[in-house]
KEMIRO-870250 format. One record per atom (N, C-alpha, C): x, y, z; atom name; residue number from 1; residue in three letters. Coordinates in steps of 0.1 Angstrom, whole numbers, plus 2048, in hexadecimal, padded with zeros to 3 digits. Example, Ala and Ser with C-alpha at 12.3 -4.5 7.8 and 13.67 -1.06 7.14 Angstrom:
% KEMIRO-870250
> u / v / w / atom / nr / rest
> 884 / 7C7 / 84E / N / 1 / ALA
> 87B / 7D3 / 84E / CA / 1 / ALA
> 884 / 7DF / 84E / C / 1 / ALA
> 880 / 7EA / 847 / N / 2 / SER
> 889 / 7F5 / 847 / CA / 2 / SER
> 881 / 800 / 84F / C / 2 / SER
***
This chain:
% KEMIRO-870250
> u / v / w / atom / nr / rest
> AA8 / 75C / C3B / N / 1 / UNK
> AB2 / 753 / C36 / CA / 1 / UNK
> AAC / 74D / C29 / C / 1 / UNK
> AB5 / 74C / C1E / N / 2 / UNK
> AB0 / 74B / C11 / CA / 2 / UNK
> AB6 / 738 / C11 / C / 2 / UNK
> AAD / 72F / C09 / N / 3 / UNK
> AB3 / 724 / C0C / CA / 3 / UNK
> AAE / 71C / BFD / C / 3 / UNK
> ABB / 715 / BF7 / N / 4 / UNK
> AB4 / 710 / BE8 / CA / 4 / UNK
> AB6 / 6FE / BED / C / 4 / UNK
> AA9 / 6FE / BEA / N / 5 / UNK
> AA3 / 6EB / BF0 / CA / 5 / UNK
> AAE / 6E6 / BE1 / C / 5 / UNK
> AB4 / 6DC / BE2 / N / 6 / UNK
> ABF / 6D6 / BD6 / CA / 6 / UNK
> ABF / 6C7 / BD0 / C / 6 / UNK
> AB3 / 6C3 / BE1 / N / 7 / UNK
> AAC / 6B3 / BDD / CA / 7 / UNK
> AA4 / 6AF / BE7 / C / 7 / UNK
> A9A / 6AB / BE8 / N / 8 / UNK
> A95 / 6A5 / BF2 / CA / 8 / UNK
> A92 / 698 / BF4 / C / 8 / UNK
> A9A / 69B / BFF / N / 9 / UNK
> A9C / 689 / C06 / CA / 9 / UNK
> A98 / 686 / C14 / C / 9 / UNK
> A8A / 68D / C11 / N / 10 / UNK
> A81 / 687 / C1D / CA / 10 / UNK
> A7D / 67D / C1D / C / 10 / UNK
> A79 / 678 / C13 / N / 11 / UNK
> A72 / 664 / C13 / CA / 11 / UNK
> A7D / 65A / C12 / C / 11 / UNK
> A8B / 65E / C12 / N / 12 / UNK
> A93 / 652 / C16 / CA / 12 / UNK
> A91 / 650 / C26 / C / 12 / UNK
> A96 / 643 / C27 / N / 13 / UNK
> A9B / 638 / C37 / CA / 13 / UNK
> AA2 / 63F / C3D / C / 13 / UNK
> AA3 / 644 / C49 / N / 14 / UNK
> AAF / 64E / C4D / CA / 14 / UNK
> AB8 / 648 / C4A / C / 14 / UNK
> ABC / 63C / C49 / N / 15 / UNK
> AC9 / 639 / C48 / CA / 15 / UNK
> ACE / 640 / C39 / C / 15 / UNK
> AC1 / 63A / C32 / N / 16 / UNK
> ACA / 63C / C20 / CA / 16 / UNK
> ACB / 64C / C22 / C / 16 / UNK
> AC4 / 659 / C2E / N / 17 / UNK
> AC6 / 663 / C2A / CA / 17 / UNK
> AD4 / 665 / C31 / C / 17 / UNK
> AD3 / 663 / C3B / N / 18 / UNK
> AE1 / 666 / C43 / CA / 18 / UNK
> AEC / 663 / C36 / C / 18 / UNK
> AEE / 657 / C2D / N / 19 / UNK
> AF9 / 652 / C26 / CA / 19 / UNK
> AF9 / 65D / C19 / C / 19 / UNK
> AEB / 65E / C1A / N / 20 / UNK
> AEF / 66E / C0D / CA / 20 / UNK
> AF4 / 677 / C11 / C / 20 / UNK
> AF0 / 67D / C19 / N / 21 / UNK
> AF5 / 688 / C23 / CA / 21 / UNK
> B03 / 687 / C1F / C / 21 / UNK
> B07 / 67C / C26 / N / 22 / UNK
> B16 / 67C / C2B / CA / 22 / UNK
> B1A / 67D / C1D / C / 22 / UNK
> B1A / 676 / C16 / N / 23 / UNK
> B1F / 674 / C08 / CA / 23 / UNK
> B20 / 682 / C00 / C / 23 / UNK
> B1A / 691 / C06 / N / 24 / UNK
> B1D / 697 / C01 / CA / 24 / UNK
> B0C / 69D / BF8 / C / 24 / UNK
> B02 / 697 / BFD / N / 25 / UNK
> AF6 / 69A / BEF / CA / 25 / UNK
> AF1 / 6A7 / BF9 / C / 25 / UNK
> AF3 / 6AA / C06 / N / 26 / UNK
> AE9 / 6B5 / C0B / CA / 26 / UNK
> AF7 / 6BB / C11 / C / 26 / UNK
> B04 / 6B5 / C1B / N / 27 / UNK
> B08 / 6C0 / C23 / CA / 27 / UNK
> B14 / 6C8 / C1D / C / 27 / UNK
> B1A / 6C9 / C0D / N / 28 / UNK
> B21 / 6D4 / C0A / CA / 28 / UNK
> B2A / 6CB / C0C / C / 28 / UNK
> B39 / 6D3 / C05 / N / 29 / UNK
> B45 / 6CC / C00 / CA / 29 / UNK
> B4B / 6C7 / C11 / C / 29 / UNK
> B4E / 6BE / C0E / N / 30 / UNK
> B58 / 6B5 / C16 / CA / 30 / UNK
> B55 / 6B8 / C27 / C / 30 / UNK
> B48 / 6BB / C2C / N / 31 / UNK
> B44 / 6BE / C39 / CA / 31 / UNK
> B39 / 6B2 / C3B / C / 31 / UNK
> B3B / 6AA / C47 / N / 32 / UNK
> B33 / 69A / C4B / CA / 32 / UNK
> B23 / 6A2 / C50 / C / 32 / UNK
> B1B / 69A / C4C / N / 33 / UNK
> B0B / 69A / C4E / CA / 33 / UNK
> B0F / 69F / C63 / C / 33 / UNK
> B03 / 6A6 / C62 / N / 34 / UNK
> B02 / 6AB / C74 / CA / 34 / UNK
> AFB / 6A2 / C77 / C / 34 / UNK
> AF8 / 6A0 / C86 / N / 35 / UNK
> AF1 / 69A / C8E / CA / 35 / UNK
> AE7 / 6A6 / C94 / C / 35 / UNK
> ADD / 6A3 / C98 / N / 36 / UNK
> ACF / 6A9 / C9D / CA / 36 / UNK
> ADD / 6AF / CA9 / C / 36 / UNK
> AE6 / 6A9 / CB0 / N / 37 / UNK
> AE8 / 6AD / CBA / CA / 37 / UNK
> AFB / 6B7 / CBC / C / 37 / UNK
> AFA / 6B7 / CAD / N / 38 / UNK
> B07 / 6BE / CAB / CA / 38 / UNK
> B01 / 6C9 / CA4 / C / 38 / UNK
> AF4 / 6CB / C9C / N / 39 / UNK
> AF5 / 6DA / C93 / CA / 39 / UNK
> AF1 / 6E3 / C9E / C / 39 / UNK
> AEF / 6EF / C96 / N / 40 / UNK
> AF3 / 6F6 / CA0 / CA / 40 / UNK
> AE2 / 6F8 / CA7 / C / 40 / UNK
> ADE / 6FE / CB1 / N / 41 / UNK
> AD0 / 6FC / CB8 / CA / 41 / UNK
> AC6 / 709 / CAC / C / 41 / UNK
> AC6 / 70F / CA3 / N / 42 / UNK
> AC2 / 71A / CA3 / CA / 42 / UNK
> ABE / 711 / C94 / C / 42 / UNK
> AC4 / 706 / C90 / N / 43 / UNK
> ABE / 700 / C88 / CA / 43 / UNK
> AB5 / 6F4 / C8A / C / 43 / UNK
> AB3 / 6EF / C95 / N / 44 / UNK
> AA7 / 6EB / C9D / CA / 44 / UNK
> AA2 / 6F4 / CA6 / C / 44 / UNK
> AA0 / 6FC / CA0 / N / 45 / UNK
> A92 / 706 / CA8 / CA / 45 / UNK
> A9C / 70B / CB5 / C / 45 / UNK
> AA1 / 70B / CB3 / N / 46 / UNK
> AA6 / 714 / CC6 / CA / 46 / UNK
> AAF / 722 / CC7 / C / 46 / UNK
> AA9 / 72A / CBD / N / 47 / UNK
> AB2 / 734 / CC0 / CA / 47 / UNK
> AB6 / 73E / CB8 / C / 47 / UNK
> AB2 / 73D / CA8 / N / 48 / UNK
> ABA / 747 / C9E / CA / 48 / UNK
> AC2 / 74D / C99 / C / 48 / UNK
> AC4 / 758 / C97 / N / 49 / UNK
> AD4 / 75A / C8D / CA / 49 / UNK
> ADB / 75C / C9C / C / 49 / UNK
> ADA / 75F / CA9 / N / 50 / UNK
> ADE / 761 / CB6 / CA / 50 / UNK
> AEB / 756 / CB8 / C / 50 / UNK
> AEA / 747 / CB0 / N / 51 / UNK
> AF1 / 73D / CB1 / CA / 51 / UNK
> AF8 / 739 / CA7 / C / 51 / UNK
> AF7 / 740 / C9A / N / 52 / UNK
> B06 / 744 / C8D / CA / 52 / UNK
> B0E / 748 / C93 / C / 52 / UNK
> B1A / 743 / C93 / N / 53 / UNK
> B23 / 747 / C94 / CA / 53 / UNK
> B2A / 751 / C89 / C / 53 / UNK
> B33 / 75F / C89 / N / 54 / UNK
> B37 / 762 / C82 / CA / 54 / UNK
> B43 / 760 / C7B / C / 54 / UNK
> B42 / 75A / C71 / N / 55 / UNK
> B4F / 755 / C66 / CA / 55 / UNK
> B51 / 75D / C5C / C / 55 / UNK
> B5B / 764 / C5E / N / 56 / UNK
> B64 / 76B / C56 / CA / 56 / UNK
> B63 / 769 / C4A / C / 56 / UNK
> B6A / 759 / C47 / N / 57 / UNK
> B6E / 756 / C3D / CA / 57 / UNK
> B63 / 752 / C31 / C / 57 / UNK
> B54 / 753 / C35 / N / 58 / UNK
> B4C / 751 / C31 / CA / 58 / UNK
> B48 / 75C / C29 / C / 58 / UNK
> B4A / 765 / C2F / N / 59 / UNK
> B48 / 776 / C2C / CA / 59 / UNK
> B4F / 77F / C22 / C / 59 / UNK
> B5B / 774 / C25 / N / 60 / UNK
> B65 / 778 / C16 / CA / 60 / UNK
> B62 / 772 / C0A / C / 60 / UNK
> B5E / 769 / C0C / N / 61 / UNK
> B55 / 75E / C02 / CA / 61 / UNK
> B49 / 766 / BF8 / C / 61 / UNK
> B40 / 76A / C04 / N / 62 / UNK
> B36 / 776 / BFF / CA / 62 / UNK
> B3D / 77E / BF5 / C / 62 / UNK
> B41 / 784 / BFF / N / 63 / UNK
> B49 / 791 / BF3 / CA / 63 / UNK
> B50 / 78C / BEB / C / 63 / UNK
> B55 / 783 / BEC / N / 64 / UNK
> B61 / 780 / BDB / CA / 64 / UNK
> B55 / 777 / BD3 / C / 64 / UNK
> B4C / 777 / BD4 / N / 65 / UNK
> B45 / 770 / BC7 / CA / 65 / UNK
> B43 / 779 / BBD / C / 65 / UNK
> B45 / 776 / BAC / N / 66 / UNK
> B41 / 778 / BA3 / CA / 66 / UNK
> B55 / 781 / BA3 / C / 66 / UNK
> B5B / 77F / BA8 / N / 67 / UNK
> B68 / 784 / BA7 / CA / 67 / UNK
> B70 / 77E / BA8 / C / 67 / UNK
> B72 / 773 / BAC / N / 68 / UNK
> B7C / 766 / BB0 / CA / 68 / UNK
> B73 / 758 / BAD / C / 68 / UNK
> B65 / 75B / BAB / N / 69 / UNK
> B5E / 74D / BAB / CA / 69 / UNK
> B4F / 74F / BA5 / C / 69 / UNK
> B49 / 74A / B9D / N / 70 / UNK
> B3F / 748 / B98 / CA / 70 / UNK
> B31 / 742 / BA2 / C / 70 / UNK
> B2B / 748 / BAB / N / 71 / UNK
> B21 / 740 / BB3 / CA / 71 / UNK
> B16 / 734 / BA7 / C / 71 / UNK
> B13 / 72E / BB1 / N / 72 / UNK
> B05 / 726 / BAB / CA / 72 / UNK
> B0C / 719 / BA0 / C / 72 / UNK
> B14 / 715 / BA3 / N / 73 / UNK
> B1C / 70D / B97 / CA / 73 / UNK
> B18 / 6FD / B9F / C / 73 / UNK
> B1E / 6FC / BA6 / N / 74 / UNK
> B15 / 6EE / BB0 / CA / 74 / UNK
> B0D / 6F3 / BBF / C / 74 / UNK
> B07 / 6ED / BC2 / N / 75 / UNK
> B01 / 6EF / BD0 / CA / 75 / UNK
> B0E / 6EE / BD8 / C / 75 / UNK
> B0D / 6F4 / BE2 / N / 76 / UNK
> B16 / 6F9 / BEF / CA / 76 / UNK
> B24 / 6F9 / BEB / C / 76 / UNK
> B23 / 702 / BDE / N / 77 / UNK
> B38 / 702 / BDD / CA / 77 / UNK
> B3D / 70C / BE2 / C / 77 / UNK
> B35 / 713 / BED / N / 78 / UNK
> B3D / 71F / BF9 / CA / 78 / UNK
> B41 / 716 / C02 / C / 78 / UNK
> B3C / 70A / C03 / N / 79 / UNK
> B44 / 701 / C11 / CA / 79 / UNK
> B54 / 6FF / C0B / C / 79 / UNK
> B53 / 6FC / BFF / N / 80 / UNK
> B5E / 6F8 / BF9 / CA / 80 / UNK
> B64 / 700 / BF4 / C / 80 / UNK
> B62 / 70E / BF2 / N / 81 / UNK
> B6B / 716 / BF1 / CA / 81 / UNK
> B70 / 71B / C03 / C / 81 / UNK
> B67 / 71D / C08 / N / 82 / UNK
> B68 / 71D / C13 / CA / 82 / UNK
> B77 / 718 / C1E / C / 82 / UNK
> B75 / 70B / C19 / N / 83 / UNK
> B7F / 6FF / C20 / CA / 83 / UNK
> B8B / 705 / C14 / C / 83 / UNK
> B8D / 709 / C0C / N / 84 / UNK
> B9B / 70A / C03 / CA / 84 / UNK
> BA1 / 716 / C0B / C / 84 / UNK
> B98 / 720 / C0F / N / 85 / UNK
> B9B / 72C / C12 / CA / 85 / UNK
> BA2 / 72E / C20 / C / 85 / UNK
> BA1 / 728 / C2A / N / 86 / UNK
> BA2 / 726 / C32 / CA / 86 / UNK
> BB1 / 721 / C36 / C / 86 / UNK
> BB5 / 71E / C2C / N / 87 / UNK
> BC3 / 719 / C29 / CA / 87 / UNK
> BCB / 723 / C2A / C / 87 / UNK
> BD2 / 730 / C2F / N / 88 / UNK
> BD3 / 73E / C2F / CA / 88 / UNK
> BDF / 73B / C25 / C / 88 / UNK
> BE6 / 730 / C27 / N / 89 / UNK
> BF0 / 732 / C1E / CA / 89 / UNK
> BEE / 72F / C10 / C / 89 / UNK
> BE1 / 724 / C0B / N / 90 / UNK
> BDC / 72A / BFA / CA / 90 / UNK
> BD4 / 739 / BF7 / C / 90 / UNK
> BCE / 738 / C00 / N / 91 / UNK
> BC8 / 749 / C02 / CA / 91 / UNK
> BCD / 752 / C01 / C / 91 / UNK
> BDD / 74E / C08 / N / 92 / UNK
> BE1 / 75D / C0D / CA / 92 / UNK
> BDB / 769 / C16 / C / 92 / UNK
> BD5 / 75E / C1D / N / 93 / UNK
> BD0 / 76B / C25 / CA / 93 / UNK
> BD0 / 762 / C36 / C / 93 / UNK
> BD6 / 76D / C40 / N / 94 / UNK
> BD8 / 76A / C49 / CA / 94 / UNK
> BCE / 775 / C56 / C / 94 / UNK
> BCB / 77D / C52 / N / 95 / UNK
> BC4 / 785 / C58 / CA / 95 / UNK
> BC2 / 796 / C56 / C / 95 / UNK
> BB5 / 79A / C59 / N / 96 / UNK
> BB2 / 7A5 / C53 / CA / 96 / UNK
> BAA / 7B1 / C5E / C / 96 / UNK
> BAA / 7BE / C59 / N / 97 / UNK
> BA5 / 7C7 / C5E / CA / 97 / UNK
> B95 / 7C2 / C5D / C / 97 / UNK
> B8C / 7BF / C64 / N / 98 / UNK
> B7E / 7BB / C5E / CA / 98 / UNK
> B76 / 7C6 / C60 / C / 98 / UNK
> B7C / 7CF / C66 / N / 99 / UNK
> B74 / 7DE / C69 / CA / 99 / UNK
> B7A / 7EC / C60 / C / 99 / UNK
> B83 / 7E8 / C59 / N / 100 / UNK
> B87 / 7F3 / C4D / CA / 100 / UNK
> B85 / 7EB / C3E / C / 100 / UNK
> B7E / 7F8 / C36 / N / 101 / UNK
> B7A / 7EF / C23 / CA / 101 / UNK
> B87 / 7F0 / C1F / C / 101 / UNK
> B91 / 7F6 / C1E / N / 102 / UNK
> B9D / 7F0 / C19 / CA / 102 / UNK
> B9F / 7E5 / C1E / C / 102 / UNK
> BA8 / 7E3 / C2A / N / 103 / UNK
> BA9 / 7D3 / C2E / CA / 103 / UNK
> B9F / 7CA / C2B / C / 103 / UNK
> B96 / 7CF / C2B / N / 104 / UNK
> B89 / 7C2 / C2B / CA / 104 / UNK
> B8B / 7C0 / C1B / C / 104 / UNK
> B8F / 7CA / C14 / N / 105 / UNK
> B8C / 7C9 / C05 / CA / 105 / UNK
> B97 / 7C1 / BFE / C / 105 / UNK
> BA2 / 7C0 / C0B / N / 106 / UNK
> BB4 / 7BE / C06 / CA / 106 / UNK
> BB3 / 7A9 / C08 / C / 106 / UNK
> BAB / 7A7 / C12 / N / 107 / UNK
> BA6 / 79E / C16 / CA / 107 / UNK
> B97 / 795 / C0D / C / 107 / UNK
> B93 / 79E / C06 / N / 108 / UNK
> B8D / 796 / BFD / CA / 108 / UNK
> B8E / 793 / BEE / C / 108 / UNK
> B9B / 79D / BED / N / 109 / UNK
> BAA / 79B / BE2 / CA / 109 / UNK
> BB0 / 790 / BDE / C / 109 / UNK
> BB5 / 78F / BEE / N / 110 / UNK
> BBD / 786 / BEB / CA / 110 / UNK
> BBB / 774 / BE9 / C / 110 / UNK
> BB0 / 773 / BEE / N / 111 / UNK
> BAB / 761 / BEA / CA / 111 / UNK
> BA5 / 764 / BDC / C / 111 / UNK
> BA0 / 76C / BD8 / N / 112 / UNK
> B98 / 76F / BC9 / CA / 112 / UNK
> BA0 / 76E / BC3 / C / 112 / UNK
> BAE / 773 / BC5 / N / 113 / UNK
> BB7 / 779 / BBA / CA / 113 / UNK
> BBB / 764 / BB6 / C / 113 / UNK
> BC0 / 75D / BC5 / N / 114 / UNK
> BC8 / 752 / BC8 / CA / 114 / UNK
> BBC / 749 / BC1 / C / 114 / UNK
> BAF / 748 / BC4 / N / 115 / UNK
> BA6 / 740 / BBA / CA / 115 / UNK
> BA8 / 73F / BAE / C / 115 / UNK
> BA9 / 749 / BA8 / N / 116 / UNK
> BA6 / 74D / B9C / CA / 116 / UNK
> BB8 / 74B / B90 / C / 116 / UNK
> BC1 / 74C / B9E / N / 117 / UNK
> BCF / 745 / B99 / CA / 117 / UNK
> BCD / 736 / B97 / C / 117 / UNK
> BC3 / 72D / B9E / N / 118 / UNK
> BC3 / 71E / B9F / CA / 118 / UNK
> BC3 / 718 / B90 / C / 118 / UNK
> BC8 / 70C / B87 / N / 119 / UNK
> BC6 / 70B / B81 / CA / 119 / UNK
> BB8 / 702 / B81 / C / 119 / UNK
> BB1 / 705 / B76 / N / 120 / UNK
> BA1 / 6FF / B77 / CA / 120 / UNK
> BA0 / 6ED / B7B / C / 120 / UNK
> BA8 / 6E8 / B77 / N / 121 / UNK
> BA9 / 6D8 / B7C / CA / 121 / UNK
> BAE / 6DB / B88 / C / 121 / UNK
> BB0 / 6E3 / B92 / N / 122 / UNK
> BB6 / 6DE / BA1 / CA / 122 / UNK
> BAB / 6DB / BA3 / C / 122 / UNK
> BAB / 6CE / BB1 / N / 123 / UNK
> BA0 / 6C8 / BB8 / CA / 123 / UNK
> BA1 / 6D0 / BC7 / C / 123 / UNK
> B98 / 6D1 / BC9 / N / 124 / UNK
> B98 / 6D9 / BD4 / CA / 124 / UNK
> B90 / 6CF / BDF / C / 124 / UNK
> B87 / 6D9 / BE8 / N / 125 / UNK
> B7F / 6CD / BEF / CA / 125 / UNK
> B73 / 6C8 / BE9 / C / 125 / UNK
> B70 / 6B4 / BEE / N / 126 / UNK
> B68 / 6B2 / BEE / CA / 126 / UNK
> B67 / 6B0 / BDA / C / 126 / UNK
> B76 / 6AB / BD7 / N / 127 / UNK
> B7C / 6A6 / BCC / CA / 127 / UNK
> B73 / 6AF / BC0 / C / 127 / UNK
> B72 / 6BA / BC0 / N / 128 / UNK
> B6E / 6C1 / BB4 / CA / 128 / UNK
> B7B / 6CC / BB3 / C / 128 / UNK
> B77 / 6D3 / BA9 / N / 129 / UNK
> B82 / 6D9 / B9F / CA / 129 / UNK
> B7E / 6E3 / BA2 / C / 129 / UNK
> B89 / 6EC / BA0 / N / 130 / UNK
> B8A / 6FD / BA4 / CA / 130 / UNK
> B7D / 701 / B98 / C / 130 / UNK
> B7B / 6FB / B8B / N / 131 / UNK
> B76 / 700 / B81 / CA / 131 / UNK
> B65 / 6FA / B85 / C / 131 / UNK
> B67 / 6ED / B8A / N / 132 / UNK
> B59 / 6EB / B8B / CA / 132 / UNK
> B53 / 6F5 / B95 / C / 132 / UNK
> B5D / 6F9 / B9C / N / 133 / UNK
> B59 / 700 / BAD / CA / 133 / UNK
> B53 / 70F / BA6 / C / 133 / UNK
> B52 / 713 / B99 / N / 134 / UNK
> B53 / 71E / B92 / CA / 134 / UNK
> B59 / 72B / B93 / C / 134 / UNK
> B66 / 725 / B92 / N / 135 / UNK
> B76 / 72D / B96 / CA / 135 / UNK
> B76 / 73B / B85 / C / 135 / UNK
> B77 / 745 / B8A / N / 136 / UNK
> B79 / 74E / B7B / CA / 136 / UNK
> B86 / 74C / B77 / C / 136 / UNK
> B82 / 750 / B68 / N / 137 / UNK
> B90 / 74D / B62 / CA / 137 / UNK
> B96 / 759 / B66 / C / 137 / UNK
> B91 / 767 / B68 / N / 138 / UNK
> B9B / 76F / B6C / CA / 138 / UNK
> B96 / 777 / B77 / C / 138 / UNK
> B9C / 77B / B80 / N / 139 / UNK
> B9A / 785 / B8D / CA / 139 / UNK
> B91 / 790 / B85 / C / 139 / UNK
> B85 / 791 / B8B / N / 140 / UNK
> B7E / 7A1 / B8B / CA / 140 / UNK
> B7C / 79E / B79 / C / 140 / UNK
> B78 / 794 / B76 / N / 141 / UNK
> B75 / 794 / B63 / CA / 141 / UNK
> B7E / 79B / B5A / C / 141 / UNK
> B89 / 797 / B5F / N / 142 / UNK
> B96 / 7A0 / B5C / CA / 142 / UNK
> B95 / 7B5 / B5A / C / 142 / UNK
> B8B / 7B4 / B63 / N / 143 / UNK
> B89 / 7C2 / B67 / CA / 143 / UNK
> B94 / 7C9 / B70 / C / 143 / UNK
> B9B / 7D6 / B71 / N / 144 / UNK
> BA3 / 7D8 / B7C / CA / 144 / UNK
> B9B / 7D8 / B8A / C / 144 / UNK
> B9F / 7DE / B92 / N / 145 / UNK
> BA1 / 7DD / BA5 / CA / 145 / UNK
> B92 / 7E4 / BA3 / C / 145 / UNK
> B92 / 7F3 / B99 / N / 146 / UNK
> B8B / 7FE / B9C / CA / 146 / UNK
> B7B / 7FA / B93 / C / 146 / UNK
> B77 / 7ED / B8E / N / 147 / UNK
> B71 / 7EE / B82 / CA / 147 / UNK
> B69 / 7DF / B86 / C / 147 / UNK
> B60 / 7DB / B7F / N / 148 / UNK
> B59 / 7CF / B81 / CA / 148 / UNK
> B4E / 7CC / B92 / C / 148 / UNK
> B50 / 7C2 / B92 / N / 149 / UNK
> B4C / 7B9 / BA2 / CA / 149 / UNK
> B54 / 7BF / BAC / C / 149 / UNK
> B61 / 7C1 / BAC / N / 150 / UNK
> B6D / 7C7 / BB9 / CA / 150 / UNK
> B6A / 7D5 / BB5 / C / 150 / UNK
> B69 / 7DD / BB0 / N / 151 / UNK
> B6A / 7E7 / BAE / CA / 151 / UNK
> B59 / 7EE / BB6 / C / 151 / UNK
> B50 / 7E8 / BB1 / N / 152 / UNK
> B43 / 7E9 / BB6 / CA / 152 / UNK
> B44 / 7E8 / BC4 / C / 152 / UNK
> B4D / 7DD / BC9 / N / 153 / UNK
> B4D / 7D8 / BD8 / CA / 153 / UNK
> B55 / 7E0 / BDE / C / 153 / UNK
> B61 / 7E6 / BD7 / N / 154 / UNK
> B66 / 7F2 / BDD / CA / 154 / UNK
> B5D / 800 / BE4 / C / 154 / UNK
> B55 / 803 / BE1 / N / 155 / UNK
> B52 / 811 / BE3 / CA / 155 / UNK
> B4A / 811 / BEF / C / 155 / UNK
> B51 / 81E / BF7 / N / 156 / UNK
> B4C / 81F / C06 / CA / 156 / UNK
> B3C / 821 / C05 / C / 156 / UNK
> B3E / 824 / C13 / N / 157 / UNK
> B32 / 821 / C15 / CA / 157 / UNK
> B2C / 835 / C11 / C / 157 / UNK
> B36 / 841 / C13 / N / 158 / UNK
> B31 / 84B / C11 / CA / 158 / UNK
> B30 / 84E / C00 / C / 158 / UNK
> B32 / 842 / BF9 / N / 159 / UNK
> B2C / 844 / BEB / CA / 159 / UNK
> B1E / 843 / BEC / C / 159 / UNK
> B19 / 846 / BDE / N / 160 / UNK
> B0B / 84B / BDC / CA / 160 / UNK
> B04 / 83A / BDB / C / 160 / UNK
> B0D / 831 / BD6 / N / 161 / UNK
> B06 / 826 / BD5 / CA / 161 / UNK
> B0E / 817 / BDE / C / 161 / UNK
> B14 / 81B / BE6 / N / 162 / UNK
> B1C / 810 / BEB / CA / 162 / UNK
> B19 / 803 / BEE / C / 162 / UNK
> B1E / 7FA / BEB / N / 163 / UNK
> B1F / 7EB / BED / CA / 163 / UNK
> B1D / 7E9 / BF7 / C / 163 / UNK
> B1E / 7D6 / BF6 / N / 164 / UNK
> B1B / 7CD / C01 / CA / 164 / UNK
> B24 / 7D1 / C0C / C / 164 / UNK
> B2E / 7D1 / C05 / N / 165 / UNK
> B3D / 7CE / C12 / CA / 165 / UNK
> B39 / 7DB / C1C / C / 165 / UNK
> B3B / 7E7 / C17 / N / 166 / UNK
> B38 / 7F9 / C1C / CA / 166 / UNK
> B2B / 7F2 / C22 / C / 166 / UNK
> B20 / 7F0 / C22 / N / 167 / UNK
> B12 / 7EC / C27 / CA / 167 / UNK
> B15 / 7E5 / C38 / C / 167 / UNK
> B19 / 7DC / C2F / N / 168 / UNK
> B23 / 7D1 / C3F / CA / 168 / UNK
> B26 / 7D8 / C48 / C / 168 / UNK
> B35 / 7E2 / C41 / N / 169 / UNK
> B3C / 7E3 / C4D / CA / 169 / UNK
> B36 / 7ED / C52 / C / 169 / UNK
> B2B / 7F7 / C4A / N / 170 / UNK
> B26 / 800 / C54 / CA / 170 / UNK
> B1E / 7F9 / C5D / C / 170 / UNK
> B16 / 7F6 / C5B / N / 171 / UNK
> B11 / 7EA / C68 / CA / 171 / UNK
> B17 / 7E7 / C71 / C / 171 / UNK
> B23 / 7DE / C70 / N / 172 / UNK
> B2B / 7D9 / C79 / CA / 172 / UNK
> B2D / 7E1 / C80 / C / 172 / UNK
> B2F / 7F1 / C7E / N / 173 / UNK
> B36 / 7FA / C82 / CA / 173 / UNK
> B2B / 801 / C8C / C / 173 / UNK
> B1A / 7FE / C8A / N / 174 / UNK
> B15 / 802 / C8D / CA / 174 / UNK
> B10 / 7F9 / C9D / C / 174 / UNK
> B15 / 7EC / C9B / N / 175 / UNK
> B15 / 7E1 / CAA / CA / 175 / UNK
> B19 / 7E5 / CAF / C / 175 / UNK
> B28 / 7E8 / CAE / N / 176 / UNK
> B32 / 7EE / CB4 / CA / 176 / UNK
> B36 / 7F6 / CBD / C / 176 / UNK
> B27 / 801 / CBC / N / 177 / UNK
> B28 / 80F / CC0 / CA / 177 / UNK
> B1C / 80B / CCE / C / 177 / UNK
***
């Protein structure tokens, strides 16, 4: 697990850290500071990736970066894209084949495409802007379907160089069995 430290607020009062927390300086757009006794056990020592749960919508996130959204613009603005996404009806997306690269690909379409429709001043979560959240001005760098970031993410897995998504689902495919 890759992890970028963003401030360290070990020598505050628990109190003053808890009040940062909350305020948004460590837990990501618009989600309240955890308690030792609400995160999940695998991040106090008990357990490992065995206790992630698998989110979907997180995954589409993965894959539509650099095609609907610019990563690394503020610290944790996948929570906040996250929370917009989820909304199936700004997304447009209601549900998907997660085991076929078309569907999966039709599915990470359509919030990129619906992002990237936002105008740059919308506030989204956790009162930042589509533009701060690093929203593209155009789907795929106004590249077509076949060409750019989506086009790269398109290609199966029996191409000679296949992407993340083809990587995935071969895996998944490989639990499976």
């Amino acid at each position: 697990m890759r992890l970028r430290v963003v401030d360290n607020l070990s020598r505050l009062p628990r109190q003053t850290f808890r009040e940062r927390m909350k305020a948004g300086s460590g837990c990501g757009c618009g989600t309240s500071a955890e308690t030792p006794s609400t995160s999940p056990s695998c991040r106090r020592g008990g357990g490992g990736l065995a206790h992630f749960a698998d989110d979907p919508y997180r995954s589409l996130l993965y894959f539509g970066r650099d095609i609907g959204y610019t990563r690394g613009t503020i610290p944790f603005q996948e929570f906040c894209w996250d929370a917009w996404a989820r909304d199936a009806r700004r997304a447009g997306l209601n549900a998907w084949n997660r085991e076929d690269l078309a569907g999966y690909l039709g599915a990470v379409e359509k919030p990129t495409r619906a992002r990237t429709a936002l105008p740059a001043g919308t506030v989204l979560d956790d009162h930042r802007t589509a533009s701060e959240l690093g929203k593209r001005a155009e789907w795929n760098e106004g590249k077509t379907a076949d060409e750019g970031e989506f086009g790269e993410l398109s290609k199966p897995f029996t191409d000679a160089q296949p992407d993340k998504l083809a990587h995935a689902l071969a895996y998944e495919a490989r639990m499976r069995e």
